[in-house]
N, C-alpha and C positions, 0 to 999 in steps of 0.2 A: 504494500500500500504506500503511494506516494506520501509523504511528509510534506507539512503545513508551516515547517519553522523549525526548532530546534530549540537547545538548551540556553540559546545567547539570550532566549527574554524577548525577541523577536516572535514568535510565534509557536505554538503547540504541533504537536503531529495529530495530523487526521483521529485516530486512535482515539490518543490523549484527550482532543477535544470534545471527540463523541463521548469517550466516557462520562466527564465534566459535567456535559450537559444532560444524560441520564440520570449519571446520579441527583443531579439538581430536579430532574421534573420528579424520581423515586420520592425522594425526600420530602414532597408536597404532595405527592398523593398518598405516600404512607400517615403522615398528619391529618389530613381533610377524612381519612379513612375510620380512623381513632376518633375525631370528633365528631363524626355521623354516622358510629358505629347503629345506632338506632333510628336514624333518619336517613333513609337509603336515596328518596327526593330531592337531599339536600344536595347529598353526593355527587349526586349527578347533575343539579343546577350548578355548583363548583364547577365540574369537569367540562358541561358543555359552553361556561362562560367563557372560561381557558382556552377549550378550544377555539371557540368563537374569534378571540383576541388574536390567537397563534394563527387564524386562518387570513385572517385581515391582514395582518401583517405581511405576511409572505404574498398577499393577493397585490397588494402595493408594491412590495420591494421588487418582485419579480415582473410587475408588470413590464411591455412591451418597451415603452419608452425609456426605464432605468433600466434597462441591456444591455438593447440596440448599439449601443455607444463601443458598448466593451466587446461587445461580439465583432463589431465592424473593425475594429482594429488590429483583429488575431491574422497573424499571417500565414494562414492555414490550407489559403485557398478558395474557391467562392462554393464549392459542393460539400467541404464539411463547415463554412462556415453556414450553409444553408442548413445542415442538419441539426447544429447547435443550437440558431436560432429556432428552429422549429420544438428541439426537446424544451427549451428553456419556456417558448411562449404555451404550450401544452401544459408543464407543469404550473405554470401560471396561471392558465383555464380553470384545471383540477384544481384548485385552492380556493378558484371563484365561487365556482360548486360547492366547495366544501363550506364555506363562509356563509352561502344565502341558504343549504340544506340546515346547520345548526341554527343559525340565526332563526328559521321559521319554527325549529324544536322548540328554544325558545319563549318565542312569542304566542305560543300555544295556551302559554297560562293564561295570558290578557290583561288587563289591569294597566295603568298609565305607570305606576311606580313599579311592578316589574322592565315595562318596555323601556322607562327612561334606564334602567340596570344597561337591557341587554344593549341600547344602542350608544349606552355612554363606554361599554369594552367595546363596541366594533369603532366609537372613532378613536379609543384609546387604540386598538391596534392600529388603525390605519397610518396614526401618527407613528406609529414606532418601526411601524413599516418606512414612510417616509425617511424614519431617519435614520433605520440600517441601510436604504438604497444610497442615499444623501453618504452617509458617513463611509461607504466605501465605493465612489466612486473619485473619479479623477475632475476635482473638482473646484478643489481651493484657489486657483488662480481666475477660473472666471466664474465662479461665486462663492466667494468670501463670507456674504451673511451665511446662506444657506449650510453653509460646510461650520462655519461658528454656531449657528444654531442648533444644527445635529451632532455636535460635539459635544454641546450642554447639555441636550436631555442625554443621552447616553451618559455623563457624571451623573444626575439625578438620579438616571434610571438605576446607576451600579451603584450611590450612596444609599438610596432607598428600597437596598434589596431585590430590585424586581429582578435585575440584570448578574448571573454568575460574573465576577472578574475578569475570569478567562474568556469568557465573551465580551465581554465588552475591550479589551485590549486586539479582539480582532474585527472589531469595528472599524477598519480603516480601507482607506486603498490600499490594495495590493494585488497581485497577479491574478488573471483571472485563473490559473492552476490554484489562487489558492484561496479566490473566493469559491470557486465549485469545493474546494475542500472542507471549509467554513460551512455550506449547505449539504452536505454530506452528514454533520455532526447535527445538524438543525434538523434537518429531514428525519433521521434516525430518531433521536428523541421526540417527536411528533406523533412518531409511531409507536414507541412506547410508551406516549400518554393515551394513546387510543386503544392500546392492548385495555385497560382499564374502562374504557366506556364500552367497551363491546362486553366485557360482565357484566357493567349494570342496567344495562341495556333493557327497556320497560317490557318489550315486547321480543318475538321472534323476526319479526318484521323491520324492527329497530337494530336487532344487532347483526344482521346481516348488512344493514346501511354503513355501521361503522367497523363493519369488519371490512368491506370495499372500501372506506377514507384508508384505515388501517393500510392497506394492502396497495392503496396508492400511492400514500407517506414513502411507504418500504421502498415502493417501485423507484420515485423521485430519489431515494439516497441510492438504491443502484446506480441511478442515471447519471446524478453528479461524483458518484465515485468511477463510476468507464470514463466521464470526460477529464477527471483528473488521474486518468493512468493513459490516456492520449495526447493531453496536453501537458509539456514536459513544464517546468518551473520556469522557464524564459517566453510559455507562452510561444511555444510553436510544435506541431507536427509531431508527434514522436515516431521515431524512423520504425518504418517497416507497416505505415499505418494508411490506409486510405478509405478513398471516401464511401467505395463500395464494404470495407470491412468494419467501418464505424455504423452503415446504413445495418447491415446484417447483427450486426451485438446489440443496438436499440432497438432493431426490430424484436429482437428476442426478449428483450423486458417487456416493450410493451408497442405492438403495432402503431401506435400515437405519437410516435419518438417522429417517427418519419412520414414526410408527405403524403396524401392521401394517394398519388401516382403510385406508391412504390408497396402502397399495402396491401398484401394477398387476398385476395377476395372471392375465395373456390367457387365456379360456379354462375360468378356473374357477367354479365357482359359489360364493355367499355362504359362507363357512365357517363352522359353528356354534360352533368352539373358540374360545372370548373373546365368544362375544355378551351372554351375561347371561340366554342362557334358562333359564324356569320349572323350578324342582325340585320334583318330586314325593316327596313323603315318607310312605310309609304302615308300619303296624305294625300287629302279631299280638302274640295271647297265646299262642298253642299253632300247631305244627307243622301240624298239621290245615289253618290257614288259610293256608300258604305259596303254594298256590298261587295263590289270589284273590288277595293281596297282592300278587304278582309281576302279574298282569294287569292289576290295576287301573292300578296304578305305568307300566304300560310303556303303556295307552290313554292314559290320561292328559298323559303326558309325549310322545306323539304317536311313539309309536316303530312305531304303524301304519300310520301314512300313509309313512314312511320305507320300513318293508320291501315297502309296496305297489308301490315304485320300483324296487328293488333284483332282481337274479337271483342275485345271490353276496355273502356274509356274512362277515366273517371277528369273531371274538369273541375278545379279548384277556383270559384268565383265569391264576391263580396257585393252581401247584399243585405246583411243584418245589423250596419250600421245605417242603415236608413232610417227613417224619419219620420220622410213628408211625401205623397207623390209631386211634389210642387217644387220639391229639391230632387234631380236626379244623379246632380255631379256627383256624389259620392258612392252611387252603386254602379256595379257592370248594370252597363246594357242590356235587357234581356232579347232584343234584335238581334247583338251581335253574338250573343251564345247562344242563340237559336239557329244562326246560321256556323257556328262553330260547332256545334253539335250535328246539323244538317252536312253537311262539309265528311263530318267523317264516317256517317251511313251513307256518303256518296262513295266511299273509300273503303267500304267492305267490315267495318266496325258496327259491332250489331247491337254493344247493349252500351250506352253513353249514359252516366250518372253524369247531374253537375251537384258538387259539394258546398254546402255551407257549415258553420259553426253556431252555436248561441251565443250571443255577448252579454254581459252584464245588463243591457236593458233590459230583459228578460224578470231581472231581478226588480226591476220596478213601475213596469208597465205590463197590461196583458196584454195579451193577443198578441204576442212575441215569440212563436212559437217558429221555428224554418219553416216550417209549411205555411201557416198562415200568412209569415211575414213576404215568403216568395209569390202566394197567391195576389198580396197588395200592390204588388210590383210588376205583374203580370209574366212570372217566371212558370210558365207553363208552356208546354210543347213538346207531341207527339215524340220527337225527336230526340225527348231526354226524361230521364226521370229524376226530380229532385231528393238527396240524402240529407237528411240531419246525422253529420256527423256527432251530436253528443248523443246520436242512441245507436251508432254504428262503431263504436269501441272495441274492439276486441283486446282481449290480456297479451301482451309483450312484455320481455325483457331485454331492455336496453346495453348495449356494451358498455357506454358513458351517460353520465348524466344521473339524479334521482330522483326519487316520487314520482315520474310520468309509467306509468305498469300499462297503458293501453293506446292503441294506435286504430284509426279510422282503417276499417276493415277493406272497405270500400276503396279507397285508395291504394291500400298495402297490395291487393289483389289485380288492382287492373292490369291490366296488358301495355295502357299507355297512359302516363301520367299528364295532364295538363293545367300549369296554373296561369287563371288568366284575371289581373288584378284590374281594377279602374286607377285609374293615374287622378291622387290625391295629394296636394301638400302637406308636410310633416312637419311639427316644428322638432322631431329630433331625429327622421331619418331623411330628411327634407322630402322625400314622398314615398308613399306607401305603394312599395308596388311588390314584385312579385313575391322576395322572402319573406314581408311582412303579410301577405296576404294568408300565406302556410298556418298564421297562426292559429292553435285549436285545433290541430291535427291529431295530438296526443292529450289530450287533456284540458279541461273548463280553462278559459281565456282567463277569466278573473283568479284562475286558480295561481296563475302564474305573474300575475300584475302584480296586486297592491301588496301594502305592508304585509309581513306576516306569512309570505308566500316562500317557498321550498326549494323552489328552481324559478329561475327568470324567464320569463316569454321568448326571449332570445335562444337562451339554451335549448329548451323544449324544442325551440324549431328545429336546431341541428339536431336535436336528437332524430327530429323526424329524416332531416335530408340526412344521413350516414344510412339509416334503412332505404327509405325513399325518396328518393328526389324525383322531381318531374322531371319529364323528357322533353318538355315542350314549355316554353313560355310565350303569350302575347299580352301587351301591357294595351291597352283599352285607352287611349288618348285622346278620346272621340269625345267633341261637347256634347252636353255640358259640361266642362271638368273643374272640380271643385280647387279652388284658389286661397290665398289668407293664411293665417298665421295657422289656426287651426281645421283648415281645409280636407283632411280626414274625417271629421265631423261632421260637416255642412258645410255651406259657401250660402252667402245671400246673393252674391253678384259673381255664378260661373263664368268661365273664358268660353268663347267659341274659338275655340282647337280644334282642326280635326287631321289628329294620325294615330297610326296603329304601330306597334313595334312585335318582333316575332321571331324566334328563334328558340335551336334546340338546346341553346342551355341560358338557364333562367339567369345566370349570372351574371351573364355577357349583357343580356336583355335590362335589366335593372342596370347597369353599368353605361349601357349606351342614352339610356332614358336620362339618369344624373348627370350626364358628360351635357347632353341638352339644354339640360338645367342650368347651366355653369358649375358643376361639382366636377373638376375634372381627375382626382381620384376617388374614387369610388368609396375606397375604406374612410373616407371622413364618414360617411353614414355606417353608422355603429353596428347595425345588422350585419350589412356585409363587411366590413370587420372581423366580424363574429365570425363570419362564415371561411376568411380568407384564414383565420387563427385556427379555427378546428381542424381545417381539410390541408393548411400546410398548401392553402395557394397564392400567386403572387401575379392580379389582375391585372396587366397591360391593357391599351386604348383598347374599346371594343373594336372587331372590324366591322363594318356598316354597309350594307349596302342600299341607298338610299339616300335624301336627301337628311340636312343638319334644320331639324325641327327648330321653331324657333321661339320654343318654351321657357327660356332665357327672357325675353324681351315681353312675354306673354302672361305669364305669370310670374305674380310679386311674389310668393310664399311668405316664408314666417325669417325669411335671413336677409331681406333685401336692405334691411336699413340697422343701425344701430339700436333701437331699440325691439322691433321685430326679433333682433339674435338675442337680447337680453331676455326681453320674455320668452322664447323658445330655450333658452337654458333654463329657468326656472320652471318650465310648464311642465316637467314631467314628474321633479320630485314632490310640489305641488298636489297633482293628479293622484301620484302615487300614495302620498303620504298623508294628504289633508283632504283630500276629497269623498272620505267616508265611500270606499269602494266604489267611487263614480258615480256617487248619489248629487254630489252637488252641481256639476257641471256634466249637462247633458243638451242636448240642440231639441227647438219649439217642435217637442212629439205631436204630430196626429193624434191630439189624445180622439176624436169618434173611432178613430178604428184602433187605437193603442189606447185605452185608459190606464191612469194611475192607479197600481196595485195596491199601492196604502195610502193613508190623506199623507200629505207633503205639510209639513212646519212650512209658516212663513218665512224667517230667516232662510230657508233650502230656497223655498219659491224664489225668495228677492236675490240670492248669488245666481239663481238658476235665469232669471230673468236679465241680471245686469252683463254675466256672461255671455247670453245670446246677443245680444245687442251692439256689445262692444267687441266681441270677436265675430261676427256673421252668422251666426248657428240656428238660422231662422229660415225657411224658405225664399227664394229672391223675390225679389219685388220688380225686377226687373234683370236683363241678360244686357253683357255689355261684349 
């Protein structure tokens, strides 16, 4: 085992340190163990706050941006410096997980004086996350506060006991051979604080969750102890090593180590999500041409040769955040998936489901139901039959990810998967198109939203695309299309747009859409981010074929102006956090066809009113 330092007081060996830090986390669970020898509850509200803290931590430290820097500098090469990158931002993912899975164990109790507990340790870790990334990178000359700042809380943190000595003396810059040896020591006691929560574990159900953290800790100190037996102490190569034999030893800890290109996957054929196929981009001036548009776009884009294979279809559409029939930018078109549907029983496809989800209105208005709500919309036709995916669930287990145990059957099964989104502004993905549309695949939307939730909406999705991704995307650009800050919602004053975008991987399709937009990397919208960090991909210009829409100049969204981006950072945790599960902020429902399922408080009525108003969340009053 490579060495970390030596006897000069310079540094510990790998060993040494992991012992340190063992012994140190022993030492407080044999304590807390003695003290709650008759409160078993307790024990494990201790252990899961711990961990909570430990997970935040390293959810920070290791994030993307405190790496990047130090990976980019190894002179190793550009194929193991890809693989490094890729272990390092995976382990990063896995600690995301682990952070919002305890966190929602948590918040199970309920009560305002527990939740300020569990979220005053998640920003204690985040900070001390910040300040071991801070404290060992290469930093001090061009930021001097920052590097003084996180040199203080580490004194405080190691005069007030939180912090062993020993670690805290390797809180500096130093090689990255011997910061992966530092996370070697850190990873390993992580895992043997989690040996102890999978004993107390409430349920059967529960300590199989924390025997998989367990087992992913373990995995992350393998990872960082292979890259510190590859990368020599000067931080280069070690001879006799290359990029195919460092690909082959991560893949053996854990398929996730490496690119989604290079993981084995018996059985299945070439996936089109992440390849970088062709987008087809075509436009209309008038309604009249929608349907030549739609054909050309879907020949084009080879979505004939696809349904020529295919017997059963399933078509992933959004239509349950509607409203109003008075507002239609923010659902698909039910024309254009009637002829999307039509299009592939012309192509030898016999049974075409299109899919929806519930949303949270559900919880507050009736007649919310997917059938109902597609009957209001007039999502009917020969041509297709409508699924409520919340009662087409079937039981899965997932490789990554927790708490999602089911996947829309109906989707899992088809022959040919299609998501086809309405093009909506976002104030956090600047617009909601195809990966945001997946969501409620695997599990209740709101399940995944607000406080208190298990997994993030984000993850759930990947969970969904590593099963299934679709094969096909078309993004629905066709006015009405909803506009404004909160344009996923409602829009009172739609654009008259009209283009389609279409292609066999959904990635490319969202990526050509945001380039439109003026996003011209893609990974600024946090979804796909998400999606470029799971699968280990690295999205260049979409290729286009077609003209450059000019959605840019067309709609304002939620980022065109300095205040627009300020409320668009505030709107989600907002939403997330204060909005009583999306009770408060919702757009002028149809209440004759949608009534309120409970009386509504005043105070709810008058945010619910002043929000409409000042964001657009009301049917137009007019088209511009």
């Amino acid at each position: 085992m490579g060495a970390c330092g030596g006897p000069d007081g310079r540094g510990l060996g790998v060993a040494d340190l992991e012992a340190v830090l063992i012994e140190d986390v022993d030492v407080v669970l044999r304590r807390w163990h003695r003290e709650c020898a008759d409160r078993p509850e307790a024990e494990r509200s201790r252990l899961l706050l711990l961990a909570l803290e430990r997970e935040q931590i390293v959810a920070v430290a290791y994030r993307e941006e405190a790496v990047a820097g130090r990976v980019a500098e190894l002179d190793v090469g550009d194929q193991v410096r890809a693989l490094i990158r890729q272990t390092l931002v995976w382990i990063w993912k896995d600690e995301q997980l682990h952070a919002e899975f305890t966190r929602g164990l948590l918040l199970e109790a309920g009560g305002l004086a527990s939740s300020l507990v569990v979220y005053g340790r998640q920003v204690q870790g985040a900070l001390s996350g910040w300040t071991s990334s801070t404290a060992t990178n290469r930093m001090v000359r061009s930021a001097p506060l920052r590097t003084g700042a996180a040199g203080v809380l580490v004194a405080v943190a190691k005069s007030a006991r939180r912090m062993p000595p020993e670690l805290a003396r390797e809180l500096r810059y130093q090689t990255f051979h011997k910061y992966c040896a530092l996370n070697v020591a850190l990873e390993a006691s992580a895992e043997f604080a989690y040996r102890r929560l999978v004993e107390v574990a409430r349920s059967e159900e529960e300590r199989v969750a924390f025997d998989r953290i367990r087992a992913d800790e373990a995995r992350h100190a393998e990872a960082f102890r292979l890259l510190t037996e590859v990368i020599t102490e000067d931080d280069r190569l070690a001879d006799g090593v290359s990029a195919e034999d460092l690909a082959a030893r991560l893949a053996r800890i854990s398929p996730w180590f490496i690119p989604a290109a290079q993981r084995p996957r018996p059985g299945e054929a070439q996936r089109s999500f992440g390849s970088g196929a062709r987008v087809v981009v075509r436009g209309g001036r008038t309604d009249a041409g929608k349907a030549a548009v739609l054909s050309e776009c879907l020949d084009r884009a080879g979505l004939d040769r696809l349904a020529g294979r295919a017997r059963s279809a399933a078509i992933r559409v959004s239509f349950m955040l509607g409203y109003d029939r008075a507002d239609r930018s923010n659902i698909s078109d039910p024309e254009l998936v009637d002829l999307l549907a039509r299009y592939l029983r012309q192509h030898g496809v016999a049974d075409v489901a299109v899919l929806e989800a519930p949303t949270v209105y559900g919880n507050l208005f009736s007649g919310r139901s997917v059938a109902a709500v597609a009957r209001y919309f007039g999502f009917a036709s020969p041509a297709y039959r409508v699924v409520d995916i919340g009662a087409d669930m079937r039981a899965w287990v997932f490789d990554r990810g927790f708490v999602q145990k089911t996947i829309s059957g109906t989707w899992l099964d088809a022959d040919l998967r299609i998501v086809m989104p309405k093009l909506r502004t976002d104030p956090t993905e600047f617009a909601h198109l195809s990966l945001s549309t997946l969501e409620g695949s695997t599990g209740a939307i709101d399940e995944s939203f607000y406080a208190g939730r298990s997994v993030d909406f984000r993850s759930a999705t990947m969970m969904l695309l590593d099963v299934a991704p679709p094969h096909f995307a078309v993004v629905d650009a066709w006015a009405p299309v909803a506009d404004g800050p909160f344009g996923v919602m409602g829009c009172h004053r739609p654009v008259q747009v009209r283009y389609l975008y279409a292609g066999a991987d959904a990635l490319a399709v969202d990526a050509a859409v945001l380039a439109d937009l003026g996003i011209d990397d893609p990974r600024r919208a946090p979804i796909v981010a998400q999606a470029c960090h799971w699968f280990g991909l690295e999205p260049g210009s979409a290729v286009v074929d077609g003209p450059q829409a000019p959605l840019r100049k067309q709609l304002r969204g939620a980022h065109s102006s300095s205040l627009l981006r300020g409320l668009a950072a505030v709107s989600y945790p907002v939403y997330v956090y204060l909005s009583n599960r999306g009770e408060l902020f919702v757009p002028a429902m149809d209440t004759t066809a949608f009534p309120p399922s409970a009386h509504c408080a005043v105070p709810t009525r008058a945010v619910r009113w002043l929000s409409q108003r000042a964001f657009g969340l009301r049917a137009p009053a007019r088209v511009r």
